[in-house]
VEXLOSE-936842 format. One line per 5 residues: number of its first residue (from 0); their letters; for each residue x, y, z of N, C-alpha, C. Coordinates in steps of 0.02 Angstrom, whole numbers. Layout:
<atoms>
NUM	a	X/Y/Z/X/Y/Z/X/Y/Z ~ ... .
</atoms>
This chain:
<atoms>
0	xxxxx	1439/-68/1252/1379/-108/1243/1320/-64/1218 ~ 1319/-1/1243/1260/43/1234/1260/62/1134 ~ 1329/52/1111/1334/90/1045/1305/39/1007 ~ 1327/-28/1041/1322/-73/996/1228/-92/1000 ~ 1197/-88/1040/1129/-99/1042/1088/-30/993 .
5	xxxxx	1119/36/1015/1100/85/979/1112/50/897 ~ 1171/21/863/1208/22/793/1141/-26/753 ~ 1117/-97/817/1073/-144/816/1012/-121/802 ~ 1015/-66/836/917/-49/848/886/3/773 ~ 970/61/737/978/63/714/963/34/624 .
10	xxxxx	1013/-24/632/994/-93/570/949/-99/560 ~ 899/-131/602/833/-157/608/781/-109/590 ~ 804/-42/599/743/17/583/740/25/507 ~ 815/29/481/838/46/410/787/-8/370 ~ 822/-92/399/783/-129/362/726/-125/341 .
15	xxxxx	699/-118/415/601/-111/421/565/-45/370 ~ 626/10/370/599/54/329/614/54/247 ~ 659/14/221/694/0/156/641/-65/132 ~ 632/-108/157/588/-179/125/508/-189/160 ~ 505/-180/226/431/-173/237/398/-130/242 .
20	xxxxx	419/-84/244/364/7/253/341/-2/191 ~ 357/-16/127/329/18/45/282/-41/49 ~ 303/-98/67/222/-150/54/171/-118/99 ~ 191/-109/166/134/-90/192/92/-34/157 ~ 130/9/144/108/81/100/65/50/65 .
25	xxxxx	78/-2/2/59/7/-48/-27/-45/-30 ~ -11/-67/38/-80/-90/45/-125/-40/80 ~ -111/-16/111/-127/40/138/-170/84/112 ~ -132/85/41/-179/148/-16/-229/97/-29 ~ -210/50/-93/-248/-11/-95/-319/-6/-75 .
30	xxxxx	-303/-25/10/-362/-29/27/-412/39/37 ~ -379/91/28/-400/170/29/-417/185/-13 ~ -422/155/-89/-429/164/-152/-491/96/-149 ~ -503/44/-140/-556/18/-124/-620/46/-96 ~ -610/81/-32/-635/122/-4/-693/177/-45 .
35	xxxxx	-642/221/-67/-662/272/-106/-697/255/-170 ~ -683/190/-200/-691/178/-284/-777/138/-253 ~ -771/85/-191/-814/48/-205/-810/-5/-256 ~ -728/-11/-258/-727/-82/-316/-742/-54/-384 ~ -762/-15/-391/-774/13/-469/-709/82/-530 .
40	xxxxx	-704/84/-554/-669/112/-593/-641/182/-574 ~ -592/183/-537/-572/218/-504/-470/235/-512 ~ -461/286/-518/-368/326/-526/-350/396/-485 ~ -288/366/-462/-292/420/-435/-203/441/-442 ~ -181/491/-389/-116/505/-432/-73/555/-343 .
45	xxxxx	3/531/-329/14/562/-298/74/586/-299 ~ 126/584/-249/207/613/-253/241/543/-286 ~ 237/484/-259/269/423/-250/223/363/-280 ~ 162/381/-312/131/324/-304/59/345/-364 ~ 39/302/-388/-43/276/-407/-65/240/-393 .
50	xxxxx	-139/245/-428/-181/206/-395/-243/190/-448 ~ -251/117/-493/-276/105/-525/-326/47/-490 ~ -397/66/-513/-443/3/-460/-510/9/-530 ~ -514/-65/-537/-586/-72/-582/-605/-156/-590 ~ -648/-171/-597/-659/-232/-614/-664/-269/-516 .
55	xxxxx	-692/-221/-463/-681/-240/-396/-596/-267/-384 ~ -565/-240/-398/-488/-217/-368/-447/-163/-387 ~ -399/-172/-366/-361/-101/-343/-266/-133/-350 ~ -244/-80/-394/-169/-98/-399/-108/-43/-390 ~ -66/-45/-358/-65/24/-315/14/-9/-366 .
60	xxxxx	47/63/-410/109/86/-419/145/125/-360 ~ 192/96/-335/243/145/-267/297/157/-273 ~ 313/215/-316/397/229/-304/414/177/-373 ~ 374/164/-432/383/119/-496/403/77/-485 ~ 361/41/-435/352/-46/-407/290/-42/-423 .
65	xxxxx	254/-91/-449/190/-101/-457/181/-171/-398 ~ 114/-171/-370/98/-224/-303/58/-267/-358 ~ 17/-310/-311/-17/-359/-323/-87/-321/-300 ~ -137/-347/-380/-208/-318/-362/-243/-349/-282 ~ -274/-296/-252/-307/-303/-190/-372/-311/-216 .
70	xxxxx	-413/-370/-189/-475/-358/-207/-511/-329/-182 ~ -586/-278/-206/-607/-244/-156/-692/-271/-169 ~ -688/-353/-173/-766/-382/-147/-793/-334/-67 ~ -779/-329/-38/-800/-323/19/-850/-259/23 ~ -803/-215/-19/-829/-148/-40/-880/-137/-65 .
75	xxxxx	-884/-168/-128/-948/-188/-155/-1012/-227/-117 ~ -1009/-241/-73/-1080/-280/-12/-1112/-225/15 ~ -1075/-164/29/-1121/-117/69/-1172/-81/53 ~ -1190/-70/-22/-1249/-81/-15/-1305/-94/-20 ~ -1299/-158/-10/-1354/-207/-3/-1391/-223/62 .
</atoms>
C-alpha cells in the first residue's frame, strides 16, 4: 500500500510540474516584468524565457511557448 501511495503522490507531482508549474512561471515573470516596466516598453532576457511588455502589458516567452499578454493597468496608477 505504502509503494502504491508513494507511485500516486509521485504522478501527481510529475503532472503538477510538466503542465502547471510553466503557467505559473510564466505569470509570475509577467507580473515581475509589469512591476519593473511600469506598463511601459520594457525586454528582458533569461535561461528559459523572455519578456516583452509595452503598450501597459507584458508577454512572457517560456521554454518557446509564448503566454497570453498580462495587463499591467494597475502598474501604471501609482503614480498618481
Amino acid at each position: 500500500m505504502t509503494v502504491i501511495t508513494v507511485v500516486a503522490i509521485a504522478a501527481i507531482a510529475a503532472i503538477f510540474y510538466a503542465f502547471v508549474w510553466p503557467s505559473i512561471q510564466k505569470q509570475l515573470l509577467a507580473k515581475n516584468a509589469c512591476s519593473a516596466s511600469g506598463g511601459q516598453t520594457y525586454s528582458d532576457e533569461g535561461d528559459n524565457y523572455s519578456i516583452s511588455c509595452g503598450g501597459g502589458s507584458c508577454t512572457v516567452t517560456y521554454k518557446g511557448v509564448t503566454g497570453a499578454a498580462i495587463p499591467c493597468d494597475q502598474q501604471q496608477d501609482q503614480g498618481k
